[in-house]
N, C-alpha and C positions, 0 to 999 in steps of 0.2 A: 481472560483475566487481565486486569489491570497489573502489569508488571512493575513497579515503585516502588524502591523502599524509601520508607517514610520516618522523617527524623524529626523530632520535634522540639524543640529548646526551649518551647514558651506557650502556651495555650491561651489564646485570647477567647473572653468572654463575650456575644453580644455582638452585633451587627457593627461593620464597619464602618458605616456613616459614609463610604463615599458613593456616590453617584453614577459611577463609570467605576469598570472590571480593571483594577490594575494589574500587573506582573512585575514586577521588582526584581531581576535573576541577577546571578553572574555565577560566566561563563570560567571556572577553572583553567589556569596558563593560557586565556585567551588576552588577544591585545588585538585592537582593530579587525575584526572576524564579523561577517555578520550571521547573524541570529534570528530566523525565520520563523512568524506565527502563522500557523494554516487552519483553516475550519477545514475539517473534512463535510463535505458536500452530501456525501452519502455511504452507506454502510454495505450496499450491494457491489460497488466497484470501489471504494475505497478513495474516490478521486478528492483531492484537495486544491483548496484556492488559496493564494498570498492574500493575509489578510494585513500584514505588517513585516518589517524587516528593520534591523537598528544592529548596528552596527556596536561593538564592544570596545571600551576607552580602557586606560592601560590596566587596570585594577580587573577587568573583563566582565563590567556591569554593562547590562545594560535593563530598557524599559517598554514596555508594552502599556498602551489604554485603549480599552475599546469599549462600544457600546452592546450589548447584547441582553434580550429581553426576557432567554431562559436559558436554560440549565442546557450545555454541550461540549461534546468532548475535542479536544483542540488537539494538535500537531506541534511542536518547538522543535526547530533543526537549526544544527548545525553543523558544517560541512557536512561529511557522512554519516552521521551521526540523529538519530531522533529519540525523543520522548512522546509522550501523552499523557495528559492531563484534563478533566474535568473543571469549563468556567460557568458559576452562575454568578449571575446577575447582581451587581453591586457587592461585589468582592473585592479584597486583597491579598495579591500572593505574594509572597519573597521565594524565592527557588536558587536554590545550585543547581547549575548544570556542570557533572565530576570531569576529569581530564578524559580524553579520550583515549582508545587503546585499537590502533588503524589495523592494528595484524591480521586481524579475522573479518573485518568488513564485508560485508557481500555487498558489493559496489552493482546497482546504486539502487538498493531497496534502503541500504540504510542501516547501520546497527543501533537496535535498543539501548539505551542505555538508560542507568539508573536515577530520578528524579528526585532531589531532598529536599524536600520540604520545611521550610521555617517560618513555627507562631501561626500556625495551623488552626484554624477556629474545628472543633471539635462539630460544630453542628454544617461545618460544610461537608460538601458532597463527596470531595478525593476520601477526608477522612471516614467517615463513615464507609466505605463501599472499600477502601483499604481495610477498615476493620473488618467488617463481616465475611469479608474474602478469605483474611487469614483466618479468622474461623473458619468457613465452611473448609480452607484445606486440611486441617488440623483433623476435623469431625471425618471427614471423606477418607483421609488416610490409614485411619484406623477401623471405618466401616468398612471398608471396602474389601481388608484380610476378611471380613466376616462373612463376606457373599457367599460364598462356597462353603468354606471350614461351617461355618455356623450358621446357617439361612433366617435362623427364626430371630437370633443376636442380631440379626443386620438387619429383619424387618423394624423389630422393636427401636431401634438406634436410630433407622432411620425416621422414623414414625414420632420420636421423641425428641428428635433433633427437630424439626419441621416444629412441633408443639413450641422449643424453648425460642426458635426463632421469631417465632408468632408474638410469643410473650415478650421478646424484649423488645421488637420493634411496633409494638400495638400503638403507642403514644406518637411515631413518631407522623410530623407532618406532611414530609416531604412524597407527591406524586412519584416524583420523578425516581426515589430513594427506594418505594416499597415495591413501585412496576420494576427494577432492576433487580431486586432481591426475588421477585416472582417467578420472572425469565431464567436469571441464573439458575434458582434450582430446578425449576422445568427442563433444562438442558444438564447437568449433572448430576440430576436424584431422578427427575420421573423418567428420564430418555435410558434408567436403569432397569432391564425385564428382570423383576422379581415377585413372587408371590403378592399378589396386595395391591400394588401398584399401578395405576391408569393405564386403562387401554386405549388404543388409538383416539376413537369414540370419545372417550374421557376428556384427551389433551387435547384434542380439537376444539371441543365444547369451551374447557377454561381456560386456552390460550391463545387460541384464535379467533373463533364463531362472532360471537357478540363484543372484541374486545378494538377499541379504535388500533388502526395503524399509529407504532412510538418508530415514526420515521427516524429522529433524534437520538434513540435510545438503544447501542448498541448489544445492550444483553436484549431484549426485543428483537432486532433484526438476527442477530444469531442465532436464535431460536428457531425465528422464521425460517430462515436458510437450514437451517438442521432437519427442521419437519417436513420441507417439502423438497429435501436433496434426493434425486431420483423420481421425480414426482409421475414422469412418463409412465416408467412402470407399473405405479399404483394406482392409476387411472381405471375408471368402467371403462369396459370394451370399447362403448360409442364415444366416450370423452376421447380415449385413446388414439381412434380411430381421426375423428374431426381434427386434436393437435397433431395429428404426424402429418394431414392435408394442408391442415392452414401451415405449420412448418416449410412444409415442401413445395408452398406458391408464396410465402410470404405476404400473408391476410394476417394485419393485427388482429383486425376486427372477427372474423373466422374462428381466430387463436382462442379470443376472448370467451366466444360463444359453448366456443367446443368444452374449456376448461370449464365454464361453468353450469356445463351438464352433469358433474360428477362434483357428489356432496361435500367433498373435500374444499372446494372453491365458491365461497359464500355469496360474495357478491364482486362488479365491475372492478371495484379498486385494486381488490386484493389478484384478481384475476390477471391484469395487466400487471401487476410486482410477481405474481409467479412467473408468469409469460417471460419477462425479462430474468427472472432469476436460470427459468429454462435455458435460453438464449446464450450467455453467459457461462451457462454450463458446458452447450453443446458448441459451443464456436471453436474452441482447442479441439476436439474430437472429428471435427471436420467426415462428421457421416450425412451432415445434411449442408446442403450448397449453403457457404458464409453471405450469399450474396442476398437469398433469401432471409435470410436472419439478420441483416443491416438494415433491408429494405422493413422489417418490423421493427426494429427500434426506432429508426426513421421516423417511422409514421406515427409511434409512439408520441416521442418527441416534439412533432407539431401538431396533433391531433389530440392527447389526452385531455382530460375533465381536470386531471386532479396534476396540480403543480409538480408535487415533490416526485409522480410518477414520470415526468416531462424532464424533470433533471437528472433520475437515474439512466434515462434513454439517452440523452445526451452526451451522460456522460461513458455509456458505454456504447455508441458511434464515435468518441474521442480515441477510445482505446481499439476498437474494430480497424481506426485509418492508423495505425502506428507503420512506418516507413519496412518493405521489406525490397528485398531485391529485385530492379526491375522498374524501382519506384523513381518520378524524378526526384533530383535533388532542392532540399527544400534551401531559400535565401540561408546562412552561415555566416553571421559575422565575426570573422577571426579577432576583430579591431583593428583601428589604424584605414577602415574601409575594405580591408582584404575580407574576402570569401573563401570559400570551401569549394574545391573543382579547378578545373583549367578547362575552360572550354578547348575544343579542338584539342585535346591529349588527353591520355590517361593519366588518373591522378591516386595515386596509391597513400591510403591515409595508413598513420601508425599513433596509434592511442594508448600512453604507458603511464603509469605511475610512480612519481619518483620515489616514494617508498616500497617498491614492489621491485622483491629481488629479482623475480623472474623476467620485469624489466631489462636488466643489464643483462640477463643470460643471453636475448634476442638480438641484444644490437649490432655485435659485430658482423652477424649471418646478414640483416639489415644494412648495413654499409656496404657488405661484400655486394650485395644484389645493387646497390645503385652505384656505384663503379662500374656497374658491369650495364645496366640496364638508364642511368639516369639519365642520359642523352635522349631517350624515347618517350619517358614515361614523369609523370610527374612526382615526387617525394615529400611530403610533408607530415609532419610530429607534431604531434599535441599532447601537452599532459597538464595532469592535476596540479593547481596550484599549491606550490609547498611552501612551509614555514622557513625559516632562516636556517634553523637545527638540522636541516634536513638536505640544506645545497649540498655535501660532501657527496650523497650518492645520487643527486639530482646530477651535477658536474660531472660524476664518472660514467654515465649516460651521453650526457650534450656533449661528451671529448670528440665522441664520432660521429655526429650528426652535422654533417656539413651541408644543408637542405633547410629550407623555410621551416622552425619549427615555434610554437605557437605557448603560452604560457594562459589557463583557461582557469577559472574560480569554478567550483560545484555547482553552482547554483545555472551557471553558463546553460543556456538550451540545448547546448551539442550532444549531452552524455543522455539523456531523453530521448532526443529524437531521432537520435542514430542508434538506438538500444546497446548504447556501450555496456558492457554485463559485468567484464573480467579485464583482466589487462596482462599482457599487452594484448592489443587488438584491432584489426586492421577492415579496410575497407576500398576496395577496387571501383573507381569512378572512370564514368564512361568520357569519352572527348563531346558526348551531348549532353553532358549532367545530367546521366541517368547512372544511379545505384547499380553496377554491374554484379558486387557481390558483398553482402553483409551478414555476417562476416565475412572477409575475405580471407585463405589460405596465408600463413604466416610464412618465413622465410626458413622458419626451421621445420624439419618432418611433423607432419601430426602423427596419430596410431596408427595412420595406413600409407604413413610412410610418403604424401605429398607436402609439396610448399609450392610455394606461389610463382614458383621459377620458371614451371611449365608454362603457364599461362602469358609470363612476360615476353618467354623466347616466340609464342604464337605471334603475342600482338605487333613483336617486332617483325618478325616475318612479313607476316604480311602489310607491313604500311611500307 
């Protein structure tokens, strides 16, 4: 579900006559901040591209225009902070972006936050698909006591509900509007086992079989993903059989064949977006060698017929190479031309947040160890760039930090590529810039009672 509350001040009648998709925002207590628009790429890894970036003047306006030739759902960030939103084609938007609220962050997925809408044309896409959403919540939370208590109440409800849907949206125009209301409730109403209600068989037929790939259209890909999570399992014997082989030697083409021996898997296109959706699934689970499962994305990648399948592979080989320990270290520009590493030494990284109290709990344990160790070992700090309101316990941090330490914006490549998760959070580099440990052991006990001390009094020993 689109998470947005929607405010409206004025409803424009009629096509906006402009040319090109504007965005008109401001950014609440923002002043010189910038403000990131992203296309997400795809709905199977969720990967997104910079499509724009504009910086916020004191008022914390800023603007976006772009060209786009249909209906997609976009990304607005800033700092830690995201939205999403739906742009078609020769629009205008005015948006608030609200003040932020950093306490609960989960750094650095990003928190949701809420997107306000102002002078909203009624026959665009956010609005409609904001309306029929809080519908269908409203209708769902009331049928849903009825599943059990009252079976026959909930078929009927349900059955009448789908009727008054049909009737209000019969007129409208929009592709894009009536395939998303399809999907959604294929995944919220029919993925419900109740009396009456499609069998496999069924939703295969009218949600899959004969219906084009809505690569673009995230209740679509949701769907997909929901229908075929676990797909292994539900396989004929021989389909079964041939994917766990092409898995296990890393054959696209194998992959493809085997899946579409079993009626589930209609033709090539779709066969290759299961393949990957498999892949995907099972690479965290690590029961089949990740190396095979690259080596198919790989060949995805540069071998597929169909584009938007060459982009999902791609972009999950982006996410397959993410830096783990052991990896070398990738170029790091600190600025000012400084790098990340010390060749020929160990170089012990510390990544904190100056509004993260558990920051200060760390640093004096941190001092105590490079007193004791920094003659050996290399010490360098880096944290989140902060606001001005914020120096008092930024400052009660940097009192003790007598060691190279580094001031880095969000958007910075560091917090990405070094999978900075939480803070504080540290990272042990080799004297060959190789990633010795990521994370690495903190200065204070974990739950089992280590820190990073052992490791330091090792490496001094022995050099």
């Amino acid at each position: 579900m689109l998470r947005i509350k929607i405010v409206i001040l004025l409803l424009l009648i009629g096509p906006s006559g402009f040319s090109k998709t504007e965005i008109f925002g401001t950014a609440q207590m923002s002043n010189s901040e910038w403000v990131f628009l992203y296309e997400i790429d795809d709905f199977i890894t969720r990967s997104e591209t910079l499509i724009q970036k504009f910086k916020t003047n004191r008022e914390g306006r800023f603007y976006f225009e772009i060209d786009n030739d249909c209906t997609k759902r976009y990304v607005i960030r800033r700092n830690n902070t995201f939205t999403e939103l739906y742009l078609q084609p020769n629009s205008t938007y005015k948006i608030i972006l609200p003040t932020e609220s950093v306490e609960v962050i989960p750094y650095f997925s990003g928190k949701e936050v809420e997107l306000l809408f102002i002078e909203l044309d009624t026959s665009d896409i956010n609005f409609k698909i904001l309306g029929f959403e809080a519908w269908l919540d409203d209708e769902m939370a009331d049928l849903y006591l009825l599943k059990d208590a009252d079976p026959t109440k909930f078929i009927d409800g349900v059955l009448k509900f789908k009727i008054d849907v049909l009737n209000a949206y019969k007129t409208d125009t929009s592709k894009y509007f009536i395939s998303h209301i399809k999907y959604v409730l294929g995944k919220t109403i029919d993925n419900i086992n109740y009396f009456g209600g499609p069998n496999e068989a069924e939703k295969f037929s009218f949600y899959i079989k004969d219906q084009e790939i809505q690569y673009d259209l995230p209740a679509y890909m949701d769907y997909f993903k929901d229908y075929y999570s676990g797909i292994l399992q539900k396989l004929n014997p021989t389909a079964k059989k041939m994917v766990s082989f092409a898995l296990s030697n890393g054959s696209a083409s194998q992959l493809a064949k085997g899946l579409m021996t079993d009626s589930l898997i209609p033709n090539l296109k779709i066969a290759e977006l299961v393949g990957m959706h498999i892949i995907a699934e099972e690479y965290n689970n690590k029961s089949i060698a990740q190396n095979q499962l690259i080596k198919i994305a790989q060949f995805l990648e540069d071998n597929s017929s169909f584009t938007p399948n060459k982009i999902i592979a791609r972009n999950l080989n982006k996410q397959f190479f993410k830096l783990v320990s052991g990896d070398a270290l990738p170029p790091l520009n600190l600025g000012e031309n400084k790098y990340l590493g010390l060749k020929g030494s160990y170089q012990y990284v510390h990544f904190f947040d100056p509004e993260n109290p558990q920051s200060l709990s760390e640093i004096k344990a941190l001092k105590a160890l490079h007193e004791k160790y920094g003659n050996q070992i290399g010490f360098v700090s880096i944290y989140l760039e902060s606001k001005p309101k914020d120096s008092t316990f930024r400052n009660r941090v940097l009192k003790y930090v007598d060691w190279p330490v580094y001031e880095l914006p969000y958007y910075h490549p560091i917090w990405k590529k070094l999978n900075v998760g939480t803070f504080p959070y540290y990272i042990l580099i080799d004297p060959y810039l190789i990633i010795e440990s990521m994370p690495a052991l903190g200065p204070v006990p974990n739950g089992l009672y280590e820190t990073i001390a052992k490791r330091f009094f090792s490496i001094v020993r022995n050099n």
